[in-house]
C-alpha positions in Angstrom: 22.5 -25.3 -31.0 20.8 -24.4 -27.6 20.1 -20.8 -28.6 19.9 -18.2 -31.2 19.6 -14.4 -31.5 17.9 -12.8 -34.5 17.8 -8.7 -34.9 14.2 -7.3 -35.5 14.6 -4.0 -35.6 16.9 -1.0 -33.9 17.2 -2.0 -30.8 15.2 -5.1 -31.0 16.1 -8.8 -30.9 14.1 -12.1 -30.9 15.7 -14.9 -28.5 15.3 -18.7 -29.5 16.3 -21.0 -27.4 16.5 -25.3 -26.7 13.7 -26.7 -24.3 14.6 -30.2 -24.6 13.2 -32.7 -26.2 8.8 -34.0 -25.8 9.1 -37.6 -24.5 5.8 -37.9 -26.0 6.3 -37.3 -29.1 9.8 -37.4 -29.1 10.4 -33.5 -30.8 12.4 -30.8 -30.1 10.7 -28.0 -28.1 11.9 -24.5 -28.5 10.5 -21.3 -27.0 11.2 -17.7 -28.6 11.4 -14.5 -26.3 11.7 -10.5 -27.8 14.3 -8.1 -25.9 15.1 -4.3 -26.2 17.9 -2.8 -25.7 21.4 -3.9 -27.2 23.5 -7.0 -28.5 24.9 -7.2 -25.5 21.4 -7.3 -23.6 20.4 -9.8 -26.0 23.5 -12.5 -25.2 22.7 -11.5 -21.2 19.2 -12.3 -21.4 19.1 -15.5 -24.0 22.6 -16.7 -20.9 19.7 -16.3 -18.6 17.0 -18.4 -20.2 19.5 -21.4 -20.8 20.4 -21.4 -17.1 17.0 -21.4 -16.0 16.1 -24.4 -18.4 19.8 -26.0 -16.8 18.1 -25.5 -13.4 14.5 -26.5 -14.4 13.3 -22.7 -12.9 12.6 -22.4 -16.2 8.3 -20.6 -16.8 6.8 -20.6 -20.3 5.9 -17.0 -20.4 3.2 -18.5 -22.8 2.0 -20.9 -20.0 1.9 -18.0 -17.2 -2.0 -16.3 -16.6 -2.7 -13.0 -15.8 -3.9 -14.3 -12.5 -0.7 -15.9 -12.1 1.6 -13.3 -12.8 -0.7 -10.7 -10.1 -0.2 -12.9 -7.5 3.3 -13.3 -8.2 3.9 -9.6 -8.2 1.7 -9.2 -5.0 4.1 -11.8 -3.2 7.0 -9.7 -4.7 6.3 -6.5 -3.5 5.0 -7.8 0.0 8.8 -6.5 1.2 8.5 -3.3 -0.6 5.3 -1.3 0.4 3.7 -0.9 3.6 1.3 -3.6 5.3 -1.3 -1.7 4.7 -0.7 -0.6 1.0 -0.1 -4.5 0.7 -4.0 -5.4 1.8 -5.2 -2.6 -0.5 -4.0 -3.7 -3.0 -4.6 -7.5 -3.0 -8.3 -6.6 -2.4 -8.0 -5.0 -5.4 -6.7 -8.0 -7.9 -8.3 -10.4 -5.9 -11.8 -8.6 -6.7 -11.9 -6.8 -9.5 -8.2 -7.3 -11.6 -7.8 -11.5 -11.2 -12.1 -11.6 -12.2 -11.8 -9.4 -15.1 -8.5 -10.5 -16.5 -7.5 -13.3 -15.1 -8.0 -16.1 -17.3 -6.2 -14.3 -19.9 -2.3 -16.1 -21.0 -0.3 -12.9 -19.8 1.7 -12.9 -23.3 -1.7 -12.2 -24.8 -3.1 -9.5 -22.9 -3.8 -6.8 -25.2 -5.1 -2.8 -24.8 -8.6 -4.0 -25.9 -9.0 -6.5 -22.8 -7.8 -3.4 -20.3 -10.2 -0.8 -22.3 -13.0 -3.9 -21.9 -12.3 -3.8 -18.0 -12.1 -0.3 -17.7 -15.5 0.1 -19.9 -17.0 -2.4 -17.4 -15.9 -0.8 -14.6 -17.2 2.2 -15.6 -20.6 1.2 -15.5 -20.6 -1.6 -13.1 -18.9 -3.4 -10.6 -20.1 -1.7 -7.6 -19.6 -4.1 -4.2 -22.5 -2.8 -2.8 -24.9 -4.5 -5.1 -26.4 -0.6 -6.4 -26.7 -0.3 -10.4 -23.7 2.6 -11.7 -19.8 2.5 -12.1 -17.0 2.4 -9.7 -15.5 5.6 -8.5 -12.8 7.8 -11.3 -10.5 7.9 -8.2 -11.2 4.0 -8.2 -11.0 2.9 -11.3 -7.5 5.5 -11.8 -6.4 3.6 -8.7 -7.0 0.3 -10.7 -4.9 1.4 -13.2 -2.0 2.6 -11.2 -2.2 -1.2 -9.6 -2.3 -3.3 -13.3 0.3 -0.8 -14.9 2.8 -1.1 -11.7 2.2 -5.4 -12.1 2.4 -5.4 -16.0 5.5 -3.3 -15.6 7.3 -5.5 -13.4 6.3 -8.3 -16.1 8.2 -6.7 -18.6 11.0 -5.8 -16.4 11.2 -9.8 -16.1 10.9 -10.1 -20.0 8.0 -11.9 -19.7 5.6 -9.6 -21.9 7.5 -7.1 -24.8 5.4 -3.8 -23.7 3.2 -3.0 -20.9 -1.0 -3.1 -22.3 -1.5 -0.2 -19.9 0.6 2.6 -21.7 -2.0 3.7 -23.7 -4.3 4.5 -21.3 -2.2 7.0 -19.2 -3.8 10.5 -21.0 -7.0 8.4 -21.3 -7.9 8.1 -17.4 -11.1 8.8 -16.0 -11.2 12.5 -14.7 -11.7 13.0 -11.0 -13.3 15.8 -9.5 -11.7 16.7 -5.9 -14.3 16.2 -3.1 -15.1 19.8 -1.3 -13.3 20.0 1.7 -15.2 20.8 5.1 -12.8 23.3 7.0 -14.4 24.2 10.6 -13.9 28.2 11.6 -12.3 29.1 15.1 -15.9 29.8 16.3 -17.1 26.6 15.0 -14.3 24.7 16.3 -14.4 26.1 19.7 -18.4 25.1 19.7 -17.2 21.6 18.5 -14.0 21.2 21.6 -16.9 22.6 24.2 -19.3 20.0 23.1 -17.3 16.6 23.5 -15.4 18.1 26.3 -16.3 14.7 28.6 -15.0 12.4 26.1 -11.8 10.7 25.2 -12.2 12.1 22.0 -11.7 15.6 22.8 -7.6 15.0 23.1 -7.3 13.4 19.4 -9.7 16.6 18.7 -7.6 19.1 20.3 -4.7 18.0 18.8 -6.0 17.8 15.2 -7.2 21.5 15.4 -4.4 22.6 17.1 -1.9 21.1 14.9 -3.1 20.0 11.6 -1.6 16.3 12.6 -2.8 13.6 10.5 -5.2 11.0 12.4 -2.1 8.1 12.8 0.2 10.6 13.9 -1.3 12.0 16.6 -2.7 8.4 18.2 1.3 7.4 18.0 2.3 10.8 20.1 3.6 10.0 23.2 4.2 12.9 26.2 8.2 12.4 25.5 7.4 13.8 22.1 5.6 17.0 24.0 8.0 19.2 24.7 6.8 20.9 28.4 9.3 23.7 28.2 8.9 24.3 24.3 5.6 24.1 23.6 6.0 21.9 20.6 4.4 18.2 19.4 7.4 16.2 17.6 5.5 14.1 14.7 8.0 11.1 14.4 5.9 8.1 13.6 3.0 7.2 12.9 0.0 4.8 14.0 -1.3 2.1 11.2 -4.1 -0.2 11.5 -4.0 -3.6 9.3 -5.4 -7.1 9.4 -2.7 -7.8 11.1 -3.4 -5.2 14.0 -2.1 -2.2 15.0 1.9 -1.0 14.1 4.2 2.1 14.6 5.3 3.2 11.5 7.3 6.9 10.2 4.9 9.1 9.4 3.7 9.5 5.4 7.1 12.0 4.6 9.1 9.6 5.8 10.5 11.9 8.3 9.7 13.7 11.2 8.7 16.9 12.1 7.8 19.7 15.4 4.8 22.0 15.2 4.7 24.9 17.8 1.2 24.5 19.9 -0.9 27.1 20.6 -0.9 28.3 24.4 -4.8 27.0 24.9 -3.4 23.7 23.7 -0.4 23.8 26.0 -2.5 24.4 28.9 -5.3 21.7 28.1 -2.4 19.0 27.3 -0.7 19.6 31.0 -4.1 19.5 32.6 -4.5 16.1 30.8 -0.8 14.8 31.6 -2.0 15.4 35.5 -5.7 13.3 35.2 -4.1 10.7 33.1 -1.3 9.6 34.9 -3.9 9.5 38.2 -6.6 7.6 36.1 -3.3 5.1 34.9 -2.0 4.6 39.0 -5.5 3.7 40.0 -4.8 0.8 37.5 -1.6 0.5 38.8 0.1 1.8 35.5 2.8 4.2 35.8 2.7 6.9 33.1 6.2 7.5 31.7 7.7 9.3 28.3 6.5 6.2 26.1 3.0 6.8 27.3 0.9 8.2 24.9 -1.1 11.2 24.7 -4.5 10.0 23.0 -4.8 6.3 24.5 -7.3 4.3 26.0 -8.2 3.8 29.6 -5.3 1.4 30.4 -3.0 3.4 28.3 -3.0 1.0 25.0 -3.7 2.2 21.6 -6.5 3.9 20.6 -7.7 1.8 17.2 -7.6 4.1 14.2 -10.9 3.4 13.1 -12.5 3.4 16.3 -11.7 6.9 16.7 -13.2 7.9 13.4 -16.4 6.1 14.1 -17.1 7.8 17.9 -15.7 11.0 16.3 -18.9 10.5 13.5 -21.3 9.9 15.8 -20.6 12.5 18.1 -20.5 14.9 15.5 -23.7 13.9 14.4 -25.6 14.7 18.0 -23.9 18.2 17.4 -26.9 20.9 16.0 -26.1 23.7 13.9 -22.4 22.4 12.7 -21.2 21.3 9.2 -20.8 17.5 9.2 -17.3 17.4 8.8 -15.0 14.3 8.9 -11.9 13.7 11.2 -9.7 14.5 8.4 -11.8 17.8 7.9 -10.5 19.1 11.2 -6.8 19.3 9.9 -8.5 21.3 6.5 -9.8 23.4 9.3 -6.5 24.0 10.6 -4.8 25.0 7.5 -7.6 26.8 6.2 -7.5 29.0 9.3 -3.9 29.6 9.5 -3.8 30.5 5.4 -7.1 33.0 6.2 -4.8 34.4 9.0 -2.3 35.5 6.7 0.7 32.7 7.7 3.0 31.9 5.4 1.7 29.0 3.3 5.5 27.7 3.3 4.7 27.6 7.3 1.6 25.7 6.8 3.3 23.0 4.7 5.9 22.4 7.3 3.0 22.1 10.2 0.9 19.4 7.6 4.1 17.4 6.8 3.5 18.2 2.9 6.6 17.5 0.9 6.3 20.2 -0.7 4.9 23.8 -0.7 2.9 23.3 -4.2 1.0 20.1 -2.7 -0.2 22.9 0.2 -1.0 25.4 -2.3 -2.9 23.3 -4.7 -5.0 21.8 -2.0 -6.0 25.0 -0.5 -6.1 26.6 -4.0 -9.7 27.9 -3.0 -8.2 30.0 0.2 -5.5 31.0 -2.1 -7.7 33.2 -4.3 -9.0 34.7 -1.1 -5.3 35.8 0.0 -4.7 37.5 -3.5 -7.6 39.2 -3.3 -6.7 40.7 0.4 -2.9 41.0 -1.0 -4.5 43.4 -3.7 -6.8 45.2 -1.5 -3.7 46.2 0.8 -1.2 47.1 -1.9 -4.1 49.6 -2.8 -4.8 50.6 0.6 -0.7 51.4 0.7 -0.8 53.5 -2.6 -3.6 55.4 -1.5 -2.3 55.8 1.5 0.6 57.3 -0.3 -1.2 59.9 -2.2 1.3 59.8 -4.8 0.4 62.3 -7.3 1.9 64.2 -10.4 5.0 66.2 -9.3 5.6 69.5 -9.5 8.3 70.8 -12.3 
């Protein structure tokens, strides 16, 4: 007999199955596996085990670590995120999932060694060397990364249930950092102070169109239309390891956002001084040139741009300190103050939907109802509806 299949309970069977024989000590090794899910699932899976012992592919779920397992996963999934999801998340095992779990056999990884980790990481861990716990964002973000990895390991049948699923109403609250949103006033101050730099374009553009930072380093003049007066968004700039790469942008599709006139006018101006700055270099500017490049027309570096766009904003008196990704707040705060639809703002950010553009900008939101009610008011009154006369 090379395998067996014994019911545990509804929908539960335990798998036993012929290793071969130890030349040591000369007895039969067998190895025992759970499933869910029907008979049939049962004969598919226990096939699956014999051929993999046939093959010698065979893994002793019992022999596998946690450590293991993550990187297997991590090499898995290379394929199926983005490059730079892909770094993110091997700094996390490699620094804080592999050190706290890692020595653990992956069959035994229970709830109490996650809630140990979590408790840890609650109240230490910090890279930086200063005393207190990792971030709630952080440590949900953890989570999210062990859970996806444990899930995949039970996909593979190699653990019964995944330790994580008793944690997901038990997450560490996270309180949404306050926005910075620049007004008009302040924005104009802000365009009128970095006027002489390169960074004004990306600047422009980002007020002008809510555009996230990668999507407007990837425009390029063929995606302005001249006649229009429109910026097509249809990929996206990343920066990895690995250097920089054109990528869609985060909806996974592409989108056109009507510029203002001021906008319009500044971008042409710039379309004329670039593609003279470009010929003294002997560089001919054409359609695949892009708008916010460097001096010889190659990409700006993501996180170059936010580090001059920091320390310029920080020579600037009498302005909040606000981020790079504050100035596209800016522009959907302004537009929502201004009474556009918020269905049109989600279309200019690239939200999926109209709810993420709401809930973000919940704080705007209360001050539209408020004016909503003050002008139904101002229409009744207006009205001077009163009793009628019989």
């Amino acid at each position: 007999m090379t395998g067996h299949i014994r019911a545990r309970s509804p929908g539960s069977w335990e798998l036993r199955y012929f290793l071969g024989t130890d030349p040591a000590t000369g007895k039969r090794k067998y190895a025992t596996a759970t499933v869910r899910g029907g008979r049939k699932d049962a004969d598919k899976e226990l096939r699956r085990l014999l051929r993999t012992v046939d093959t010698g592919d065979y893994v002793d779920p019992a022999k596998i670590t946690v450590r293991e397992w993550l990187a297997t996963w991590l090499a898995a999934v290379r394929d199926e995120i983005a490059p730079k999801t892909h770094e993110r998340y091997s700094e996390i095992v490699n620094n804080f999932l592999a050190p706290a779990l890692g020595n653990l056999p992956l069959a035994k990884l229970a709830p109490v060694h996650v809630q140990k980790a979590y408790s840890d990481w609650s109240t230490s861990g910090r890279r930086d060397g200063k005393p207190g716990g990792l971030a709630p964002q952080s440590r949900r973000h953890f989570h999210r990364i062990l859970s996806a990895a444990l899930g995949r390991a039970v996909e593979q049948q190699l653990i019964a249930r995944n330790p994580c699923d008793v944690f997901r109403k038990r997450l560490p609250k996270v309180e949404r950092r306050e926005m910075t949103a620049l007004t008009a006033e302040q924005s104009q101050r802000l365009l009128d102070a970095i006027r002489h730099t390169r960074v004004y374009w990306p600047v422009l553009i980002a007020l002008a169109t809510g555009a996230r930072r990668g999507e407007i380093l990837a425009l390029r003049w063929k995606n302005m239309g001249d006649s229009t007066g429109t910026a097509r968004i249809v990929e996206s700039l990343e920066q990895t390891k690995a250097g920089l790469r054109f990528k869609p942008p985060k909806s996974g599709k592409g989108r056109a956002i009507t510029l203002p006139s001021f906008a319009i006018d500044e971008l042409r101006r710039w379309k004329r001084e670039q593609a003279e700055e470009l010929l003294k270099l002997g560089v001919r500017q054409t359609g695949d040139t892009l708008v916010c490049a460097r001096a010889d027309g190659e990409p700006m570096q993501p996180r170059s741009l936010t580090h001059e766009f920091t320390v310029l904003m920080a020579r600037i008196k009498d302005l909040p300190r606000a981020r790079l990704h504050d100035l596209r707040h800016s522009h959907a705060t302004q537009l929502l103050v201004a009474g556009v639809h918020p269905k049109i703002a989600q279309e200019r950010l690239g939200h999926s939907t109209v709810s993420i553009t709401l809930d973000l900008y919940s704080h705007v939101t209360a001050t539209m109802q408020e004016d909503a009610a003050a002008r139904i008011d101002a229409a009744f009154r207006s009205a001077k509806i009163g009793p009628q006369s019989g």
